[in-house]
mmCIF file of the C-alpha atoms, coordinates in Angstrom:
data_MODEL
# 
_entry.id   MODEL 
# 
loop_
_atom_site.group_PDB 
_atom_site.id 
_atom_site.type_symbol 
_atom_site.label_atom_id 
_atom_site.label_alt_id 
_atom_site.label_comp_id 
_atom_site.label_asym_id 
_atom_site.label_entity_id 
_atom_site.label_seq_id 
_atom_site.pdbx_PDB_ins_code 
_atom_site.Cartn_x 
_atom_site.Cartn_y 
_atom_site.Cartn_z 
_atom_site.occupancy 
_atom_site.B_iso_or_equiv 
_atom_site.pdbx_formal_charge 
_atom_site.auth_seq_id 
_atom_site.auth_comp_id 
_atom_site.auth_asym_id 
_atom_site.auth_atom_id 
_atom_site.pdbx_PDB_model_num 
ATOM 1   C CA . UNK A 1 1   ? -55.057 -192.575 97.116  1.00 0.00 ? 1   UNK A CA 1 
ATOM 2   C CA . UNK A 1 2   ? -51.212 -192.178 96.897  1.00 0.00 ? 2   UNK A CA 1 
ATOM 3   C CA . UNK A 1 3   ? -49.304 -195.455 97.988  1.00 0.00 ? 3   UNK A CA 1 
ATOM 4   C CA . UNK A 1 4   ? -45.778 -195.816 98.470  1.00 0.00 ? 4   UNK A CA 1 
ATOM 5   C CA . UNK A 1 5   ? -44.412 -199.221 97.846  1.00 0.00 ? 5   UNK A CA 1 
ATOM 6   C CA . UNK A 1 6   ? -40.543 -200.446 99.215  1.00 0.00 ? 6   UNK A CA 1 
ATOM 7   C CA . UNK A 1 7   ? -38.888 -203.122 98.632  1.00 0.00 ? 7   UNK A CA 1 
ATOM 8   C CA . UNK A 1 8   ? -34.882 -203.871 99.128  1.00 0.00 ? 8   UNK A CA 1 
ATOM 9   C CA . UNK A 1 9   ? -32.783 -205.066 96.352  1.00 0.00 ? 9   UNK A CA 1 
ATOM 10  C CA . UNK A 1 10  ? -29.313 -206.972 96.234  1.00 0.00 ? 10  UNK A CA 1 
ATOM 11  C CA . UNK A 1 11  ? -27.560 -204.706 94.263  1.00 0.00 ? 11  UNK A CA 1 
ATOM 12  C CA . UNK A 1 12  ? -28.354 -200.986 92.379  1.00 0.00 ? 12  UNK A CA 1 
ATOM 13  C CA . UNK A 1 13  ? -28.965 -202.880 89.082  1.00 0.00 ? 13  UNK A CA 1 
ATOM 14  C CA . UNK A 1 14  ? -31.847 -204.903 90.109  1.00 0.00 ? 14  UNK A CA 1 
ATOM 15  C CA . UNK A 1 15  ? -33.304 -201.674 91.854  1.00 0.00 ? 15  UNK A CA 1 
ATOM 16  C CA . UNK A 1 16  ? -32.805 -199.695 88.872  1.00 0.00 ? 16  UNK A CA 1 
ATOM 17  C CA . UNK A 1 17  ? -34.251 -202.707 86.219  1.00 0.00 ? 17  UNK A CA 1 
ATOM 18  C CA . UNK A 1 18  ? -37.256 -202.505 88.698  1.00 0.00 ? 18  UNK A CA 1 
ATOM 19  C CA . UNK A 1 19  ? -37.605 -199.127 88.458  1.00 0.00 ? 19  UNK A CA 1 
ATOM 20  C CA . UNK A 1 20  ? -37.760 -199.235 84.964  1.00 0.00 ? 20  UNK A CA 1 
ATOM 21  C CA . UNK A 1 21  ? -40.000 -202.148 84.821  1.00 0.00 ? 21  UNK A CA 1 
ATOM 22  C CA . UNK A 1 22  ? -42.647 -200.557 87.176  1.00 0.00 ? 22  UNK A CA 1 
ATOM 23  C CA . UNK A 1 23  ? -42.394 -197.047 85.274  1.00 0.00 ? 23  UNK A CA 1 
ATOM 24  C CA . UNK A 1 24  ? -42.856 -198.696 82.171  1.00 0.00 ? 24  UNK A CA 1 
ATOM 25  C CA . UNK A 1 25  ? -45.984 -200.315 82.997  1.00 0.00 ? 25  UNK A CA 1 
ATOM 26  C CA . UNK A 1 26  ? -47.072 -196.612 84.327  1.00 0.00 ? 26  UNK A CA 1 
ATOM 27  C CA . UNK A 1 27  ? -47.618 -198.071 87.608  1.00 0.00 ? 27  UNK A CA 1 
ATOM 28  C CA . UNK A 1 28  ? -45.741 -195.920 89.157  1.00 0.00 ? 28  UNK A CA 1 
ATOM 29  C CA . UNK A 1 29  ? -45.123 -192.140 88.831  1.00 0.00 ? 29  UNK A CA 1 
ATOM 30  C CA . UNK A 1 30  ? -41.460 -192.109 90.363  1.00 0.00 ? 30  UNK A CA 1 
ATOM 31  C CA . UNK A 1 31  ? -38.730 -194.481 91.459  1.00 0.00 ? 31  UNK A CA 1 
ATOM 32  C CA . UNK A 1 32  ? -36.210 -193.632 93.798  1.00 0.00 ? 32  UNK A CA 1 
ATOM 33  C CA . UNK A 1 33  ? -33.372 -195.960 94.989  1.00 0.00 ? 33  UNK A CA 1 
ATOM 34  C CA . UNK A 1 34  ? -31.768 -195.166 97.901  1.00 0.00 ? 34  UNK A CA 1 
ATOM 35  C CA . UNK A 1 35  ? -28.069 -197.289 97.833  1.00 0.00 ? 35  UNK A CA 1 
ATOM 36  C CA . UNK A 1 36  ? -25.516 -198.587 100.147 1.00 0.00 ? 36  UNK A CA 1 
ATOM 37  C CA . UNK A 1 37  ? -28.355 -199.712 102.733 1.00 0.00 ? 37  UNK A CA 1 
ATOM 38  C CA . UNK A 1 38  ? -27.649 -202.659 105.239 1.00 0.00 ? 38  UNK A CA 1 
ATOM 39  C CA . UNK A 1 39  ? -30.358 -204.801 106.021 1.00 0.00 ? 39  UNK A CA 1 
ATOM 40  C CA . UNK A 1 40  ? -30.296 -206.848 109.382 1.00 0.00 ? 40  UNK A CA 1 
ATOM 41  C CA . UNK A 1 41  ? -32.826 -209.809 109.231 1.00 0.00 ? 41  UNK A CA 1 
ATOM 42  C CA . UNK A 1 42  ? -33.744 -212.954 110.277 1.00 0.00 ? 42  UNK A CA 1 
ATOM 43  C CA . UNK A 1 43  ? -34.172 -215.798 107.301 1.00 0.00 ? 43  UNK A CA 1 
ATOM 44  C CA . UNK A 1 44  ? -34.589 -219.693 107.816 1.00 0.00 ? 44  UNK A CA 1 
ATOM 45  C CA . UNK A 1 45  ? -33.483 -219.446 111.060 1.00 0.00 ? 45  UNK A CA 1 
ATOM 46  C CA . UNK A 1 46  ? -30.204 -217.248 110.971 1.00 0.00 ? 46  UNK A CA 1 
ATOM 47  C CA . UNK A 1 47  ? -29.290 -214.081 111.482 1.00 0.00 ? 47  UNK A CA 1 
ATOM 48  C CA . UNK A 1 48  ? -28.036 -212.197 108.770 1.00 0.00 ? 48  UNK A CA 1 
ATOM 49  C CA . UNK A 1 49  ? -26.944 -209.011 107.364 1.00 0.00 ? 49  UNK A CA 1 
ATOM 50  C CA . UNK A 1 50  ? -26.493 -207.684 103.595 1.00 0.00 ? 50  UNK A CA 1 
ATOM 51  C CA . UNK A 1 51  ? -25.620 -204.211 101.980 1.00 0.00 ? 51  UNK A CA 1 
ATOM 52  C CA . UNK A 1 52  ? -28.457 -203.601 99.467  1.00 0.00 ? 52  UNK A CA 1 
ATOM 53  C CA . UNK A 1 53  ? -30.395 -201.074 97.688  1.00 0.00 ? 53  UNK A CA 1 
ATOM 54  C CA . UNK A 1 54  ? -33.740 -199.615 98.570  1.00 0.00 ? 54  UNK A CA 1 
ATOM 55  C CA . UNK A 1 55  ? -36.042 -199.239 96.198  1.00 0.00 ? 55  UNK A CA 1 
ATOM 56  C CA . UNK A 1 56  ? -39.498 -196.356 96.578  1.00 0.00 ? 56  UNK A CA 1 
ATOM 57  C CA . UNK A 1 57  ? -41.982 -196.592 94.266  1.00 0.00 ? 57  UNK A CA 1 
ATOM 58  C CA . UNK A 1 58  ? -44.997 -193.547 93.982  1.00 0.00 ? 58  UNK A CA 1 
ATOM 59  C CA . UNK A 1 59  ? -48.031 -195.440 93.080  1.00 0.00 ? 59  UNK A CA 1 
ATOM 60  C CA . UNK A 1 60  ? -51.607 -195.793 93.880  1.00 0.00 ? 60  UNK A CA 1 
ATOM 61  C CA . UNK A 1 61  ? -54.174 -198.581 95.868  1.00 0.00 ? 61  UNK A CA 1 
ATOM 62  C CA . UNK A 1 62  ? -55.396 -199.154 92.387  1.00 0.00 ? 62  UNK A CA 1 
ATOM 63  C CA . UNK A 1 63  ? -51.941 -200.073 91.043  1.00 0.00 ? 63  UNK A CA 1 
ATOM 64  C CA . UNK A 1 64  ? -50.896 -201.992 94.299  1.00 0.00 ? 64  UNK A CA 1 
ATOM 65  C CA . UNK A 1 65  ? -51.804 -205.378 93.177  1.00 0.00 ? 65  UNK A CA 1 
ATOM 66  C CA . UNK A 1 66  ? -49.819 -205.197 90.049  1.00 0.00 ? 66  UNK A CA 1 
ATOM 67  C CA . UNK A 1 67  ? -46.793 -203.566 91.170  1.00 0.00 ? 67  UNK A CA 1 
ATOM 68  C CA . UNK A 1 68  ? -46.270 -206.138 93.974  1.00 0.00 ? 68  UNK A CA 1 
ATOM 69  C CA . UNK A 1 69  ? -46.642 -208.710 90.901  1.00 0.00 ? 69  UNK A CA 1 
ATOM 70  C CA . UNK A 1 70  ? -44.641 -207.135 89.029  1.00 0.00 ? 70  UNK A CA 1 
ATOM 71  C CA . UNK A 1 71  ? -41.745 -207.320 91.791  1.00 0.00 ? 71  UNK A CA 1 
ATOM 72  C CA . UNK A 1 72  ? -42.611 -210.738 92.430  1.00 0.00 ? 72  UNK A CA 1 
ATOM 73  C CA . UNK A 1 73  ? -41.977 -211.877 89.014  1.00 0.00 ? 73  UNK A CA 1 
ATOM 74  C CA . UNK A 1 74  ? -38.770 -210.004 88.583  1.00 0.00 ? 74  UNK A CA 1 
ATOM 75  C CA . UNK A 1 75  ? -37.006 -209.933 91.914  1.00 0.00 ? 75  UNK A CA 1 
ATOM 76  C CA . UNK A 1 76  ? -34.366 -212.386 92.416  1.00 0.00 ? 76  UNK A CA 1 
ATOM 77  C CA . UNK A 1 77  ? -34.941 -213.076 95.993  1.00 0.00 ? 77  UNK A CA 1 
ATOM 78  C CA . UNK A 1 78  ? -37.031 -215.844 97.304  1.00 0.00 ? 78  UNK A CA 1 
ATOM 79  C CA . UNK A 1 79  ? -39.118 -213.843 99.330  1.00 0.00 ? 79  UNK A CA 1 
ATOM 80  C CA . UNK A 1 80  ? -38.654 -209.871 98.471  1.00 0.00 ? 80  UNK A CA 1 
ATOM 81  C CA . UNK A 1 81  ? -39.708 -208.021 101.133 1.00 0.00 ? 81  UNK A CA 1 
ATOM 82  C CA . UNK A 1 82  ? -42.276 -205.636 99.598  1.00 0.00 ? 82  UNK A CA 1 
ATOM 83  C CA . UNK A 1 83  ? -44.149 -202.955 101.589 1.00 0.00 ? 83  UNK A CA 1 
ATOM 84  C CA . UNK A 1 84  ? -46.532 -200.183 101.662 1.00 0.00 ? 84  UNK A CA 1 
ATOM 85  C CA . UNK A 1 85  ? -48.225 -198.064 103.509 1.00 0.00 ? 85  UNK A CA 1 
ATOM 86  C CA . UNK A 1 86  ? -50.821 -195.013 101.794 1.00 0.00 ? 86  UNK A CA 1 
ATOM 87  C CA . UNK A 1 87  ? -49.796 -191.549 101.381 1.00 0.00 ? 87  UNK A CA 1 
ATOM 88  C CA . UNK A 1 88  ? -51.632 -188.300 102.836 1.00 0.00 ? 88  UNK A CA 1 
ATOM 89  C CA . UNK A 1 89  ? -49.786 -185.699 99.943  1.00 0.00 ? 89  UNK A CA 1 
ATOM 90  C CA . UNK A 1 90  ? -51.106 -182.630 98.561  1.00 0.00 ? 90  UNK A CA 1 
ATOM 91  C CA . UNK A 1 91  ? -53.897 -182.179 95.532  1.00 0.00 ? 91  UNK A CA 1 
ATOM 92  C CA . UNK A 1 92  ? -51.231 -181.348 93.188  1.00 0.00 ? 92  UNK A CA 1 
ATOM 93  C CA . UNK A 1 93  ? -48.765 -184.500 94.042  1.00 0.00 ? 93  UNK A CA 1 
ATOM 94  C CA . UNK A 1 94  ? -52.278 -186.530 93.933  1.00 0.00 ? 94  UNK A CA 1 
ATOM 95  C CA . UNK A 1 95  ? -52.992 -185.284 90.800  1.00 0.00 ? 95  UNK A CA 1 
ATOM 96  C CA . UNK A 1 96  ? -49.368 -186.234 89.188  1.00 0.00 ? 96  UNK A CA 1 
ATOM 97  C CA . UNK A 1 97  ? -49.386 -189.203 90.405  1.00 0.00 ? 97  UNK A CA 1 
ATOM 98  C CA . UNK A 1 98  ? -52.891 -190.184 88.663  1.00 0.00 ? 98  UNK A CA 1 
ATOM 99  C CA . UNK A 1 99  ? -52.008 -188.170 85.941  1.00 0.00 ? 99  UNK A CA 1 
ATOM 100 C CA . UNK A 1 100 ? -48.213 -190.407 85.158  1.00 0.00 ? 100 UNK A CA 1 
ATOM 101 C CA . UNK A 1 101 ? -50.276 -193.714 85.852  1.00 0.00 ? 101 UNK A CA 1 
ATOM 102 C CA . UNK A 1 102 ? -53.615 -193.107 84.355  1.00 0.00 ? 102 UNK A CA 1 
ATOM 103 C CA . UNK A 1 103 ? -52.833 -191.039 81.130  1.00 0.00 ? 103 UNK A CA 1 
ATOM 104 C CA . UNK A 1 104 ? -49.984 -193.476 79.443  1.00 0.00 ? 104 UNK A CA 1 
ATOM 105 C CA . UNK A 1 105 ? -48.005 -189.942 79.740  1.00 0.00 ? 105 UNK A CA 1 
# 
């Protein structure tokens, strides 16, 4: 089943090293970053807001637990907010994903 997995990023070059990270373990298909977003958010207590860079990974379920590991391991923030939620796409967008995760290329 497609997933798609976001998480935001201080700054373009963590999104991009990411990106790379995740596509070089082939578990993901595609990485898009999405800059120049401003998160509002609560964090110990305070209110805060922060221009960032959103981060979209193309995945799988069977990839999930490694990707967020992956982030987790990598990501500079304390806490990086990672989510997902699984993708209804068609046969042929199924198929490329598997295809770019499964097959090594």
């Amino acid at each position: 089943m497609p997933l798609s997995v976001s998480v935001t990023c201080p700054d373009m070059d963590t999104a991009r090293m990411l990106a790379r990270a995740a596509l070089e373990a082939r578990l993901v298909a595609c990485a898009n970053i999405l800059p120049g977003v401003e998160s509002h958010f609560w964090w110990e207590g305070n209110l805060n807001h922060e221009k960032e860079a959103l981060l979209i990974l193309k995945s799988t379920e069977e990839c999930r637990a490694q990707l967020v590991s992956l982030i987790q391991t990598r990501h500079p923030y304390e806490l990086p907010a990672i989510t997902w939620f699984s993708d209804d796409a068609p046969d042929q967008v199924k198929e490329w994903i598997a295809q770019e995760i499964g097959s090594g290329g």
